[in-house]
C-alpha positions in Angstrom: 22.3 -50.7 -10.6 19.8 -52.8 -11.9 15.7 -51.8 -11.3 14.7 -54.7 -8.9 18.0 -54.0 -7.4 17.3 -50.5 -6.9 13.6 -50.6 -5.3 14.7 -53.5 -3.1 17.9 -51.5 -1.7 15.7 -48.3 -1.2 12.9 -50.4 0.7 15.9 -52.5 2.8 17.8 -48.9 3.6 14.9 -47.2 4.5 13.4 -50.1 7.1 17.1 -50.5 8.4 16.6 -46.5 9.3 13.2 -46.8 11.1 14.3 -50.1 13.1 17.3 -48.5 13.9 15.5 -45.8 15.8 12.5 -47.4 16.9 11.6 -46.3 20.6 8.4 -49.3 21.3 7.0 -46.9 24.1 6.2 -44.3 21.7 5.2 -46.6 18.7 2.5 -47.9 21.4 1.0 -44.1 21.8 1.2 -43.1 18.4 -0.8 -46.2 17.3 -3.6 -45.5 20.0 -3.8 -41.6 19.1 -4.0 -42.3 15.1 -6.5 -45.3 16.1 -4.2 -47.4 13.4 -4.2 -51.3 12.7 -1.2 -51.0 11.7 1.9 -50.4 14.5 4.3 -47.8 14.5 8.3 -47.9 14.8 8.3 -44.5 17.3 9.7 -41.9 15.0 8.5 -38.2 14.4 7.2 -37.1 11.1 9.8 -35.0 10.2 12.5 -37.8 11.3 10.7 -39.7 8.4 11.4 -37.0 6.1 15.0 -36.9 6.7 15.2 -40.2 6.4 13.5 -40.0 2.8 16.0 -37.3 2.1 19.0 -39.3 3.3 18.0 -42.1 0.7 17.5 -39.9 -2.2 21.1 -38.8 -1.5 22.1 -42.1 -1.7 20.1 -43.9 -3.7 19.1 -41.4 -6.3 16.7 -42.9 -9.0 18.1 -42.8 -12.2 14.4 -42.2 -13.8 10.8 -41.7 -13.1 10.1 -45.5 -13.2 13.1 -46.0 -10.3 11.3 -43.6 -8.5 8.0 -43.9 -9.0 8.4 -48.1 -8.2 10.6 -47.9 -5.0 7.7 -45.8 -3.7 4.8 -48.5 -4.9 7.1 -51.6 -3.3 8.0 -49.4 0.0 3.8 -48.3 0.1 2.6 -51.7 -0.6 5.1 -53.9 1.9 4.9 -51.9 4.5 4.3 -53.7 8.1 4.6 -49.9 9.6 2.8 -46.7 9.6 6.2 -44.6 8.8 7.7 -47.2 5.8 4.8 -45.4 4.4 5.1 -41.8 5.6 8.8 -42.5 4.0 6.9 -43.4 0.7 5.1 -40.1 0.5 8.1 -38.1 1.1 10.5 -40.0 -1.5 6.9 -39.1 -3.6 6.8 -35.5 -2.4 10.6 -34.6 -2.5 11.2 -31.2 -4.4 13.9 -32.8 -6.4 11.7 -34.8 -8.3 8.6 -32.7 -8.1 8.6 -32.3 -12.1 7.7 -36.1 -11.9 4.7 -35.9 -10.5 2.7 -35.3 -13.2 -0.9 -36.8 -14.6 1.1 -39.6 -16.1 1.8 -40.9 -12.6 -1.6 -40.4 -11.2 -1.6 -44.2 -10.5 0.4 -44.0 -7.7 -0.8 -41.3 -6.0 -4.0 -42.8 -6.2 -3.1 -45.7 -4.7 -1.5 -44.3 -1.6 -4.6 -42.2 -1.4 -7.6 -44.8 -1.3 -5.1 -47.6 0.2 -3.9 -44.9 2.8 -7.4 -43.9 3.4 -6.9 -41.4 6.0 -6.3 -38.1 7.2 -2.5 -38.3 7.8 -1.6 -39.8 4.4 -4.5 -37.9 2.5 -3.7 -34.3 3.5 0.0 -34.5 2.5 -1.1 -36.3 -0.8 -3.4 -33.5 -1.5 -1.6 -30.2 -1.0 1.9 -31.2 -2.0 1.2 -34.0 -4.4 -1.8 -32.6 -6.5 -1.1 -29.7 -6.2 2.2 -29.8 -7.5 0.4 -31.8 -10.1 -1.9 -28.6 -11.0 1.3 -25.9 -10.9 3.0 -28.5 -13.5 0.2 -29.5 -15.5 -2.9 -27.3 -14.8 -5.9 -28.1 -17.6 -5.4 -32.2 -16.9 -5.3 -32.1 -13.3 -8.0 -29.9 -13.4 -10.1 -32.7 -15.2 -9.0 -34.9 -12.9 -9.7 -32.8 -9.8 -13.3 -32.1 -10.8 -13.6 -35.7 -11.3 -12.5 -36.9 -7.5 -14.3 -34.1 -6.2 -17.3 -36.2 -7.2 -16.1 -39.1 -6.3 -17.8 -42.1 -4.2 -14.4 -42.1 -2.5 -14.4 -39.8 0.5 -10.7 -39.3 0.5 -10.4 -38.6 -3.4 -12.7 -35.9 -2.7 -10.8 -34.6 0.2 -7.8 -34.4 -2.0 -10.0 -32.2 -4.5 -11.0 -29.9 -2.2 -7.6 -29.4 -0.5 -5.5 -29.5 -3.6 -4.7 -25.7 -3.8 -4.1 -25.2 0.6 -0.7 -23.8 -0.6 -2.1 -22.1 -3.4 -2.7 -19.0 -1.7 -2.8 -16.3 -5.0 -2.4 -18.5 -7.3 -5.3 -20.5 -6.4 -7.9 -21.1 -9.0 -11.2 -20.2 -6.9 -13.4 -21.3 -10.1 -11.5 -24.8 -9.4 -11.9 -24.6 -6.1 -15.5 -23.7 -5.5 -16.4 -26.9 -8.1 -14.3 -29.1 -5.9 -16.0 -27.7 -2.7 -20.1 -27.7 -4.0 -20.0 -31.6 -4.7 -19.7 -32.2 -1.0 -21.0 -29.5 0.4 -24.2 -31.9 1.9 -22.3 -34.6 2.8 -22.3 -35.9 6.2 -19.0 -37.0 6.4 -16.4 -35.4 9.1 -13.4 -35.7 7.1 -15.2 -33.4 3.8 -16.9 -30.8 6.2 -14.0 -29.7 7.8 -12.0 -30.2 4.3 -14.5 -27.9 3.2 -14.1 -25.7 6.6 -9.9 -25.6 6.1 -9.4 -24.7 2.9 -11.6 -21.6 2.8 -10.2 -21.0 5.8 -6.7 -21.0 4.0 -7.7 -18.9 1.3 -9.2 -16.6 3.5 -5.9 -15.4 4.4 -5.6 -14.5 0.3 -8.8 -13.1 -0.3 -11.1 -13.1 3.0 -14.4 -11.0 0.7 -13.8 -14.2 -1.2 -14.6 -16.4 1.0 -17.1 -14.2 2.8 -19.0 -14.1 -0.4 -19.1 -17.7 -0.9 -20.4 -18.8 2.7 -22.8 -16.4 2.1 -24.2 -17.7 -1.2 -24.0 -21.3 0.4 -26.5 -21.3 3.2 -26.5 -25.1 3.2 -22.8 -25.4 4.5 -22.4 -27.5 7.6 -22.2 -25.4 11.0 -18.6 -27.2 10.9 -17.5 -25.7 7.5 -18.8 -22.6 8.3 -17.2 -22.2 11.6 -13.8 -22.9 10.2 -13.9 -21.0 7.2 -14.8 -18.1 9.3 -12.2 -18.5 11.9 -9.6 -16.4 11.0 -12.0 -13.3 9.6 -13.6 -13.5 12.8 -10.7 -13.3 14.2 -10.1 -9.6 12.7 -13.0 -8.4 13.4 
């Protein structure tokens, strides 16, 4: 199968899925409670994913450029929220995880300041970059500490929750530089960022994260209350 022929039958088979299923009542509440411009088909998240998986089965790209443009032409024509959940799991699929690597940096960068919100974003972060960082550490570290600056709120967010899945093998040095940047900010979406992942990691190393709220008095009463939550917790 030819390229253009295989991004355009992955895009057609995967929008023949979702309209297949499409319940309108529940498209109508899902669009109200993600406050989204753009409408939904009805389907679950994890329908989505199956879906994904159902079209890797059959339509299995035969390289990293297959791959890595049915997800671009799927992302960027999409007329419904899931067409692009469907993107991020043909992006986030463990059978082609050693794809996602610096070198396609592009395209997750694309779904993430396109997607520009929390329901894209947090998926991008923890399963995308950071099965950038497990396959290519001292890169994506570069590139972490650079979003984590970034005037882009969601890059940033990505940066800071990068290693949530990390847990032992999280690189605290890493993570404290991705945190400190936007420690001040004002922003909802970085605070509790902030607030979740040392919340996560707490569950690794909890005098960690003690120690670090401590030495960072300027944290926002929302990053401090949910990086405490679960120490408090067993107390």
């Amino acid at each position: 199968m030819q390229h253009v022929e295989y991004i355009e039958s992955v895009k057609n088979t995967v929008l023949a899925k979702l309209q297949a299923e499409a319940d309108p009542e529940r498209a109508m509440q899902q669009q109200v409670y993600m406050n989204s411009e753009m409408p939904y088909f009805g389907l679950s998240v994890p329908r989505c994913r199956r879906i994904a998986h159902e079209v890797l089965r059959d339509y299995p790209p035969q390289n990293s450029q297959a791959w890595s443009s049915s997800i671009l032409l799927l992302w960027r024509d999409a007329t419904h929220r899931e067409e692009r959940y469907v993107a991020i799991e043909l992006l986030l699929h463990k059978n082609f995880s050693h794809w996602l690597v610096p070198d396609h940096l592009p395209v997750v960068e694309e779904l993430v300041v396109t997607g520009a919100w929390w329901d894209y974003v947090d998926s991008l972060a923890a399963r995308g970059l950071g099965t950038m960082l497990a396959n290519e550490p001292m890169q994506t570290k570069r590139i972490l500490f650079k979003w984590a600056k970034d005037q882009n709120i969601w890059k940033r967010r990505v940066a800071i929750l990068a290693q949530l899945k990390s847990k032992s093998n999280t690189d605290v040095d890493l993570l404290s530089k991705c945190i400190k940047p936007s420690i001040g900010h004002s922003e909802f979406f970085l605070r509790k960022g902030i607030g979740w992942a040392l919340r996560e990691y707490s569950k690794t190393d909890p005098d960690w994260v003690k120690e670090f709220v401590e030495k960072h008095p300027d944290l926002s009463d929302l990053s401090r209350r949910e990086a405490l939550k679960y120490l408090a917790r067993s107390n």
